[in-house]
C-alpha positions in Angstrom: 54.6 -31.5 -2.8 55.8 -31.6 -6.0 58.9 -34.5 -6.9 62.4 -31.6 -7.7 64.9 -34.1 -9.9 68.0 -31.1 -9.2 69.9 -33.3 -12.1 66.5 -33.5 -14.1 68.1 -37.2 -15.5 65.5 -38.6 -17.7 65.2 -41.6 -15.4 61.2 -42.6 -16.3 62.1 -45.4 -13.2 62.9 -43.1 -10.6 60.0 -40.6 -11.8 57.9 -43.0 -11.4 59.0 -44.0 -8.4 59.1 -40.8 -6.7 55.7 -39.8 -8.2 54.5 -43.2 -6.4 55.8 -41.9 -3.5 54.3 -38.4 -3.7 51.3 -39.8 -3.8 51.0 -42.0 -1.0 52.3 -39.2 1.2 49.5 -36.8 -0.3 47.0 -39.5 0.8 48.3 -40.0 4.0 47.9 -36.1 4.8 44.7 -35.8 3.3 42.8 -38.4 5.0 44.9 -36.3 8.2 44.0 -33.2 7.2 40.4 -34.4 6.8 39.9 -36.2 10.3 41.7 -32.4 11.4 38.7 -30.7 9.5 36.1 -33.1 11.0 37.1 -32.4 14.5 36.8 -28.8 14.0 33.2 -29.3 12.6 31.8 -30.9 15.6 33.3 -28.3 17.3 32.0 -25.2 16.0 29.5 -24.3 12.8 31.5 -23.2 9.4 30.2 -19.7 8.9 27.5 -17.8 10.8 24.1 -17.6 9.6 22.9 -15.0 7.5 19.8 -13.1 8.9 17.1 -12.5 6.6 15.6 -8.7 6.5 12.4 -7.8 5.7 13.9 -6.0 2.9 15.8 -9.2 2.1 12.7 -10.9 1.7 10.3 -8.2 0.3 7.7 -8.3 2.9 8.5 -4.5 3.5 6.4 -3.4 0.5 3.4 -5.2 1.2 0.6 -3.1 2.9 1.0 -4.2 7.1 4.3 -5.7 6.4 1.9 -8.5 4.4 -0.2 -9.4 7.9 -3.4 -10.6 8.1 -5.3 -7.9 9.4 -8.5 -8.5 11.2 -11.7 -6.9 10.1 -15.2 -6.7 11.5 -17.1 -5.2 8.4 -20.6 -5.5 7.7 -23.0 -4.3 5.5 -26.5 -5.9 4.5 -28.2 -5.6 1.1 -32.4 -4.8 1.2 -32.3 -8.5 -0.9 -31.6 -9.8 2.4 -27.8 -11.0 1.6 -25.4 -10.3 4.2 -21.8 -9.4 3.4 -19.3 -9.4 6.5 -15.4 -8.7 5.9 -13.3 -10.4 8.6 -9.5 -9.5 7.6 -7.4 -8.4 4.7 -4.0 -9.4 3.8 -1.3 -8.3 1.1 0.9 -10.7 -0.5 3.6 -11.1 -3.0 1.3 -11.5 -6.1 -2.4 -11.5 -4.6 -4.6 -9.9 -1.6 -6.6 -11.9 0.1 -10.1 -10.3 1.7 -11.9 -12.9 4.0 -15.5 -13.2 3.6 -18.9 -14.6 5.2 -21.9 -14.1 3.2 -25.5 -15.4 4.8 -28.4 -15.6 2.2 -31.3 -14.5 3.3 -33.2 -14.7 0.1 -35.4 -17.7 -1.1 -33.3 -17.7 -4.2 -29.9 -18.1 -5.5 -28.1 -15.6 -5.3 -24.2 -14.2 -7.5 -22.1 -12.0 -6.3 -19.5 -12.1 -9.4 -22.6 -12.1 -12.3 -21.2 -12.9 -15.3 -17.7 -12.9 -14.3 -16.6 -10.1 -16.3 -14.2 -7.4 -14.0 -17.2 -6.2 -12.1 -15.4 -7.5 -8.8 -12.7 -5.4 -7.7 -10.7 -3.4 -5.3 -10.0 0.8 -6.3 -7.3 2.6 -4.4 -8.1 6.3 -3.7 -5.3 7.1 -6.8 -7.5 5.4 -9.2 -5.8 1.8 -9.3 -7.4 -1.0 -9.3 -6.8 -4.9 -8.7 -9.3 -7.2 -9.5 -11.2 -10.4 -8.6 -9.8 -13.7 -9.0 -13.1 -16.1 -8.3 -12.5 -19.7 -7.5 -12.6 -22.1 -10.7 -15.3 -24.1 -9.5 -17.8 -21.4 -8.6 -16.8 -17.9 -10.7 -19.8 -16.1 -10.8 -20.0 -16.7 -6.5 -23.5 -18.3 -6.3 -24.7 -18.7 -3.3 -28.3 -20.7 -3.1 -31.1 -20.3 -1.1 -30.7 -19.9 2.6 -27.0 -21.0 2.3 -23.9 -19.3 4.1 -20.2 -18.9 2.0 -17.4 -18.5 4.1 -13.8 -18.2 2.9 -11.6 -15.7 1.6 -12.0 -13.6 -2.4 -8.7 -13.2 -4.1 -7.5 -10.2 -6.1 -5.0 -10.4 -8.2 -1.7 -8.4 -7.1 -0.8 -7.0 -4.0 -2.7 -4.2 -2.5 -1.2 -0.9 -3.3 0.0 1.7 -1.5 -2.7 4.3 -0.3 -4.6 5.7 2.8 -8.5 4.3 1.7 -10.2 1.7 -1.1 -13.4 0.6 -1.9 -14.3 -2.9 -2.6 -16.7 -3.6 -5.5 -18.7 -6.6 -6.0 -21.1 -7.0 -9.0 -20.4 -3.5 -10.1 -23.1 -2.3 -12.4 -25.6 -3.4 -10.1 -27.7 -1.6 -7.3 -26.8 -1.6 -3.8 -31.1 -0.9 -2.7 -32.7 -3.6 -5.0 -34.7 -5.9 -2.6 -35.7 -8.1 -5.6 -31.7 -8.5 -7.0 -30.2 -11.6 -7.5 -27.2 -10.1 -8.1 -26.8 -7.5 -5.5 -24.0 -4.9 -5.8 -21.9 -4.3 -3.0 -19.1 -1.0 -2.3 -17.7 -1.4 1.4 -15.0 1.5 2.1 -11.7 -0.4 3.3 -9.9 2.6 6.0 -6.5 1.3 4.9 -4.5 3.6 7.0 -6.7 3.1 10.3 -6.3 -0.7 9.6 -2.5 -0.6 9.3 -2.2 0.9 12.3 -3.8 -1.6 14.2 -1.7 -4.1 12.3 -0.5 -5.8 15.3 -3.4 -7.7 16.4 -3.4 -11.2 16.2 -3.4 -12.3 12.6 -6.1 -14.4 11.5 -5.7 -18.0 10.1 -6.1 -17.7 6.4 -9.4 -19.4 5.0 -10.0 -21.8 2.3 -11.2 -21.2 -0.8 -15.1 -19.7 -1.2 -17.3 -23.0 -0.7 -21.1 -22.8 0.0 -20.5 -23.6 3.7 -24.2 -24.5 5.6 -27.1 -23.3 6.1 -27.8 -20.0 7.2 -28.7 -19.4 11.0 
């Protein structure tokens, strides 16, 4: 409380006195006040927590609520290279599509030639979003007899819409047996997949490493 002087006399002695005072009452009821404060923390939480919505947290615009869906896609080039699919997921700034190529061929094969936007995934209204290959390997080789497993990454998440096609090597043919770059278009059934969004999710893979041997 503040020192009231009725008389306000200029007394600096008694000011100072009663400031002195003041002060060491203050202390007194704040180091109260505070033992008061800590007892009712241990008793019960300040506040109640906030839940998070998927709204809140944006997962509501991303295709299957941003899940990895399952998939058991695949489709085998007349090189002899085997492309499966095995799940798609949207996420804030990327979708991920895992992969498991088998080489069949007696020679190296790229999946990404030339890394030059010929990977890609094209909505049914036109839009696109495109490969992201790993650093270390961007034009996907694959050698001889070798299996690649992991997971390709396109760059932003996958837009709204009931179908896409992904693209791989994109000016090349899909019936080439002699290709070392063989061109791949799998249909993706977008809506079908979202539907059946509530499967297990799959544990996301690592990045696309030449994995073994092919059995």
């Amino acid at each position: 409380m503040p020192v009231r002087h009725p008389n306000r006399l200029p007394i600096v002695a008694a000011v100072a006195a009663g400031l002195l005072a003041t002060a060491c009452s203050q202390g007194g009821d704040e180091e109260t006040a505070a033992g008061a404060s800590g007892d009712q923390t241990a008793q019960a939480p300040v506040g109640a927590p906030v839940a998070v919505s998927a709204a809140a947290d944006g997962t509501s615009t991303l295709w299957a609520g941003g899940r990895s869906v399952p998939l058991d896609i695949q489709v085998a080039h007349p090189n002899g290279v085997v492309l499966q699919l095995t799940s798609v997921q949207s996420r804030a700034a990327e979708t991920a599509v895992g992969i498991r190529v088998l080489n069949g061929r007696d020679r190296e094969v790229h999946l990404n030639r030339f890394n030059s936007r010929n990977g890609y995934i094209i909505m049914d209204t036109g839009e696109r979003i495109y490969l992201s290959p790993p650093a270390g390997n961007t034009d996907l080789a694959l050698p001889a007899g070798q299996t690649l497993e992991g997971e390709l990454v396109f760059l932003g998440r996958l837009p709204q819409g009931r179908s896409a096609i992904l693209i791989l090597n994109e000016n090349a043919t899909t019936d080439n047996e002699h290709s070392t770059s063989p061109g791949f278009r799998i249909n993706l059934p977008l809506d079908q997949l979202a539907s059946g969004a509530a499967a297990p999710a799959t544990a996301a893979p690592a990045a696309v490493q030449p994995a073994g041997p092919a059995q």
